[in-house]
C-alpha positions in Angstrom: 31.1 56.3 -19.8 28.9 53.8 -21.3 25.4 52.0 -20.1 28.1 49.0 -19.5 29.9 50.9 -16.5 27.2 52.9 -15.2 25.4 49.5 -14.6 27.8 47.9 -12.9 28.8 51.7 -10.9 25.2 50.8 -9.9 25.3 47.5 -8.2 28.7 47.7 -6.6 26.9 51.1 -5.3 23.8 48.1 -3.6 26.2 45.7 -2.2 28.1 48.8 -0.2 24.0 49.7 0.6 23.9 45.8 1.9 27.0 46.0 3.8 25.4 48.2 6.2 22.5 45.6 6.9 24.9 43.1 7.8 23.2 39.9 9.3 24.3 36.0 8.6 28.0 36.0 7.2 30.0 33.2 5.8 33.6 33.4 5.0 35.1 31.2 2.1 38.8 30.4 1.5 39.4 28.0 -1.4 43.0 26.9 -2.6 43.9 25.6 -6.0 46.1 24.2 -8.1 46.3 24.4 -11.6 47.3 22.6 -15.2 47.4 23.7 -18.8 49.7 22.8 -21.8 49.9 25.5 -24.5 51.9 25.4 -27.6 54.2 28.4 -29.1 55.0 28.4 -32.3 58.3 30.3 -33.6 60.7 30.2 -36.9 62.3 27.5 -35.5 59.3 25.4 -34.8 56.5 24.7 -32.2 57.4 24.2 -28.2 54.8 23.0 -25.7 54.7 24.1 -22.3 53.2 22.6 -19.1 51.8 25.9 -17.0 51.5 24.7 -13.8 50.6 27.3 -11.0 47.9 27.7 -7.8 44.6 29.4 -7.2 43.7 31.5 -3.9 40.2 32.3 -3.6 38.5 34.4 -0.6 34.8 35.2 -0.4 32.5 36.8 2.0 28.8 36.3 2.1 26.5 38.5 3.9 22.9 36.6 3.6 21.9 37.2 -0.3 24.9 38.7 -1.4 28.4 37.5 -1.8 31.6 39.4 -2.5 34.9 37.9 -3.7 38.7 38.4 -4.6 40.5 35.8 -6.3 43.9 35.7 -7.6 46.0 33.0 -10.2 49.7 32.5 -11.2 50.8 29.9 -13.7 54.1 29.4 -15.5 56.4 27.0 -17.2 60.0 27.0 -18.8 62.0 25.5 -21.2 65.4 25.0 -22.6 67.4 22.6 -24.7 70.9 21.1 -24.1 72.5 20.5 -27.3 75.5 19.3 -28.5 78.5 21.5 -28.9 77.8 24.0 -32.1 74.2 22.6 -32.9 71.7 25.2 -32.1 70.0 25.8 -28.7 66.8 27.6 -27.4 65.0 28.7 -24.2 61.5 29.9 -23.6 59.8 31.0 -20.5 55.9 31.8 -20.2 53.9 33.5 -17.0 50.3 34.0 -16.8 48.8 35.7 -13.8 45.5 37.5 -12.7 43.1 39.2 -10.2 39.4 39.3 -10.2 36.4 41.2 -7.7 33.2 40.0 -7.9 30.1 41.5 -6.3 27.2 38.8 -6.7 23.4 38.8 -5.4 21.8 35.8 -5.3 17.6 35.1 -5.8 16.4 31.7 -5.0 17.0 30.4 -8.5 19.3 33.1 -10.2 21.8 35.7 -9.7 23.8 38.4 -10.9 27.1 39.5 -10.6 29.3 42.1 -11.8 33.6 42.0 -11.7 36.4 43.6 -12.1 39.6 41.6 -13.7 43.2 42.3 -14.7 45.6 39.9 -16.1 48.9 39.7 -18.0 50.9 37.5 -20.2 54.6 37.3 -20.6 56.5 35.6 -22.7 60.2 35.5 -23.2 62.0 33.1 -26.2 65.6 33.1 -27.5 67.4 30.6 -30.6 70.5 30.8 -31.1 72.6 28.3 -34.3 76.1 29.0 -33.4 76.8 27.2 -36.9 81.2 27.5 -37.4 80.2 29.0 -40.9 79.5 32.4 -40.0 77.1 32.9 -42.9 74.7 29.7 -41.1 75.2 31.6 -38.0 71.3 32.7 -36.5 70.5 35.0 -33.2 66.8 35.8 -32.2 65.1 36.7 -29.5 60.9 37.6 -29.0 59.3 38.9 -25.8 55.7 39.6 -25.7 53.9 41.3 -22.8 49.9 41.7 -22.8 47.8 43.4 -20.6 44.5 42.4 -20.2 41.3 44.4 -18.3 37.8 43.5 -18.2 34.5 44.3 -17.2 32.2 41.6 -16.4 28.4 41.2 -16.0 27.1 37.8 -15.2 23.8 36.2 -14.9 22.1 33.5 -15.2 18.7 31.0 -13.9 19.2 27.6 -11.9 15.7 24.8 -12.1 16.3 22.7 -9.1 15.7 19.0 -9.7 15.0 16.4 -6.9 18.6 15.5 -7.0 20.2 18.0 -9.7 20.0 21.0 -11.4 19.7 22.8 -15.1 21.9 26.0 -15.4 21.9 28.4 -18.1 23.8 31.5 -17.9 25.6 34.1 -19.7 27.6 37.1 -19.1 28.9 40.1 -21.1 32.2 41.1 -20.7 33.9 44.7 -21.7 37.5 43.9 -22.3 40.6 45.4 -23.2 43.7 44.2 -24.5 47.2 46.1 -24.7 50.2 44.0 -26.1 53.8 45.2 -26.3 55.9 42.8 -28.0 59.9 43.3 -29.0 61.4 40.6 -32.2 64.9 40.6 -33.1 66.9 38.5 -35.8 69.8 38.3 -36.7 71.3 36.1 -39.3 74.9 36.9 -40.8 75.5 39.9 -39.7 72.1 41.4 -41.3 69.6 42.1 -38.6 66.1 42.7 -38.0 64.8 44.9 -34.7 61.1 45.8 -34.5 58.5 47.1 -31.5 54.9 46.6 -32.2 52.3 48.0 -30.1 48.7 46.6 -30.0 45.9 48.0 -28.4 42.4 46.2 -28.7 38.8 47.0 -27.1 36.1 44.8 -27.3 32.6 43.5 -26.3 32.4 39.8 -25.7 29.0 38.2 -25.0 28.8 33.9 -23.9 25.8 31.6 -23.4 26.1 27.8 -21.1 24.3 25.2 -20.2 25.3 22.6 -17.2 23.6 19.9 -15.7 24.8 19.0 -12.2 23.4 16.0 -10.5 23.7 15.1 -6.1 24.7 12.0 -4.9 24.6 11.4 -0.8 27.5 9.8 0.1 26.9 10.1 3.8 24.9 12.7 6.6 28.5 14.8 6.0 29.1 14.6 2.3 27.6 15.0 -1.1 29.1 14.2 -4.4 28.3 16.7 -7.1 29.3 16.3 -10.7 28.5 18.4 -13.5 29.0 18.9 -17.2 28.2 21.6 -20.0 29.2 23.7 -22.6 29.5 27.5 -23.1 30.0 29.2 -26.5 31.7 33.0 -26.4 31.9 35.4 -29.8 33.0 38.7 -29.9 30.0 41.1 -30.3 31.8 44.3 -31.0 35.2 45.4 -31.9 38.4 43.1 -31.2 38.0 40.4 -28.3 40.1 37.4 -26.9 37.8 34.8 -25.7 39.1 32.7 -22.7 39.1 29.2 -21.7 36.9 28.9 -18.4 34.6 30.5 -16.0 33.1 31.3 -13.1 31.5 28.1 -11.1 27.5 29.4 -11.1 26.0 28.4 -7.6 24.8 25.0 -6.1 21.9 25.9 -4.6 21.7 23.1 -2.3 25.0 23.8 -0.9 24.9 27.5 -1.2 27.5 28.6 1.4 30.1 26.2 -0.4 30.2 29.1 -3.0 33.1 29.4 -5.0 34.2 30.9 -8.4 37.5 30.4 -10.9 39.0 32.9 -13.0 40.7 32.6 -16.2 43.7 31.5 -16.6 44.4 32.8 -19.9 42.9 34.2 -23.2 43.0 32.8 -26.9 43.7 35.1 -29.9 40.5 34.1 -31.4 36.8 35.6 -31.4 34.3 33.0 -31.0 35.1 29.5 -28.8 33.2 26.5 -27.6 34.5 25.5 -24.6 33.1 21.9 -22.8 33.3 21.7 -19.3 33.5 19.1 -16.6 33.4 19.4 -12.8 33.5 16.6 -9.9 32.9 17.9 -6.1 32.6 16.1 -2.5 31.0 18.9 -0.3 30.7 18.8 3.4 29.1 21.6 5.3 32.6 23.0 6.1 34.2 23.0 3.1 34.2 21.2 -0.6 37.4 19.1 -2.5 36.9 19.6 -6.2 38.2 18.8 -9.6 37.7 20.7 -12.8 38.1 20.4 -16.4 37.5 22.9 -19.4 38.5 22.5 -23.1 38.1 24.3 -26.3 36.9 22.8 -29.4 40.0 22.6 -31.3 41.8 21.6 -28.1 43.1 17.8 -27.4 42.4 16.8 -24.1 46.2 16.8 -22.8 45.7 20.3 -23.8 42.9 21.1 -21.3 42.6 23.3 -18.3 42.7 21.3 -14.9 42.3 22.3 -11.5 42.2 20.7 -7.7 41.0 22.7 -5.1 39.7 22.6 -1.7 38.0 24.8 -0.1 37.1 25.9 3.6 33.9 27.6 5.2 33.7 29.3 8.4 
């Protein structure tokens, strides 16, 4: 067992401590839905895909500490509807995930340690039923990864008069296990093959956000913010992913809430910018967020509407 897991052993082992000392609790529920287009690229060309899904978020706060479960599902298909002998295709994609966060939180920082699992699946079939047997193409690829992390997350807050600097940074332990099946065949000569991938590595990521406050009324504030984190892989083989958990306003501090990733990219270092609008009441928040990678266009971004509900 690494320093990693005995760590984090170590402050889920607190918060049960804290349980027992229970005084003011809060109870969060925050539902979400979600946006991203993704490209696949194949033989027989690139397809885009629109993965549209929802968020469900619960978190319970007992007065320092906070503990949360939060769950995603996105997916998207595709198929074409040609003509009579031309060649046809169909693709389906489905991301999903769960995450458990233990957090503590000091007037101007915090730290956090989760749990995550997610998985990829991805299913495509071409098919050229050309009436010359020898144009004739059948393939077919399915990909399944499994991913499973280890998060430890931190970071400092400097309150303004009406905003606030954040800079955080988390490590993550992850570990990637992808099962993927390819077969071809073209006239009557065919192609079958099973690879098995199995990847363990440390990532480590560094952002910076300024949020400002605007009073809209005695109920409401508007809260937009906007930063940029960059992630590299410090050891071994690592997927970075596209967004992250929301760090805490600290002048609305029982309007907590955190986002998971909706999916990883195949690469090991990634800029990602980042972009959030909120209207918080004391009951609850309405929010609207927006992350995207370097080399992404913005019609390639993440988005996400949620609202959210405190009692």
């Amino acid at each position: 067992m690494n320093v990693f897991a005995i760590c984090a052993i170590g402050f889920m082992s607190l918060m049960a401590s804290a349980l027992h000392a229970q005084q003011n609790s809060t109870h969060s529920v925050n539902v979400g839905y979600t946006q991203q287009s993704q490209t696949f690229s194949y033989s027989a060309g690139d397809t885009s895909l629109t993965l549209q899904g929802y968020s469900l978020l619960y978190q319970y706060g007992i007065n320092d500490w906070r503990i949360s479960v939060d769950y995603n599902l996105a997916s998207d298909a595709k198929a074409n509807n040609p003509a009579q002998g031309e060649p046809q295709y169909g693709l389906q994609f489905e991301t999903s995930g769960v995450n458990l966060f233990a957090e503590y939180n000091w007037p101007s920082s915090w730290l956090a340690v989760g749990l995550g699992k997610s998985q990829d699946d991805s299913r495509y079939v071409f098919n050229d039923p050309d009436p010359n047997p020898i144009n004739r193409i059948h393939s077919r690829s399915e990909t399944l990864v499994d991913y499973r992390s280890l998060t430890l997350d931190s970071g400092y807050i400097y309150t303004l008069t009406n905003g606030q600097w954040i800079v955080s940074g988390n490590l993550i332990q992850q570990i990637v296990q992808e099962k993927s099946h390819y077969f071809h065949d073209e006239n009557g000569t065919k192609d079958d093959q099973v690879t098995n991938l199995n990847e363990n590595g440390t990532l480590a990521s560094i952002g910076l956000i300024y949020g400002h406050y605007f009073t809209l009324n005695e109920y409401w504030q508007l809260y937009v913010s906007a930063g940029l984190r960059r992630q590299v892989t410090v050891a071994g083989n690592g997927r970075t992913t596209t967004h992250y958990r929301t760090p805490l306003q600290t002048n609305l501090a029982n309007n907590q809430v955190t986002s998971s990733e909706l999916e990883s990219i195949s690469q090991s270092a990634s800029t990602t910018h980042q972009l959030q609008f909120s209207a918080y009441h004391n009951k609850g928040s309405i929010s609207f967020d927006v992350s995207k990678l370097d080399n992404q266009s913005l019609s390639e971004a993440y988005f996400s509407v949620g609202v959210g509900v405190v009692f």
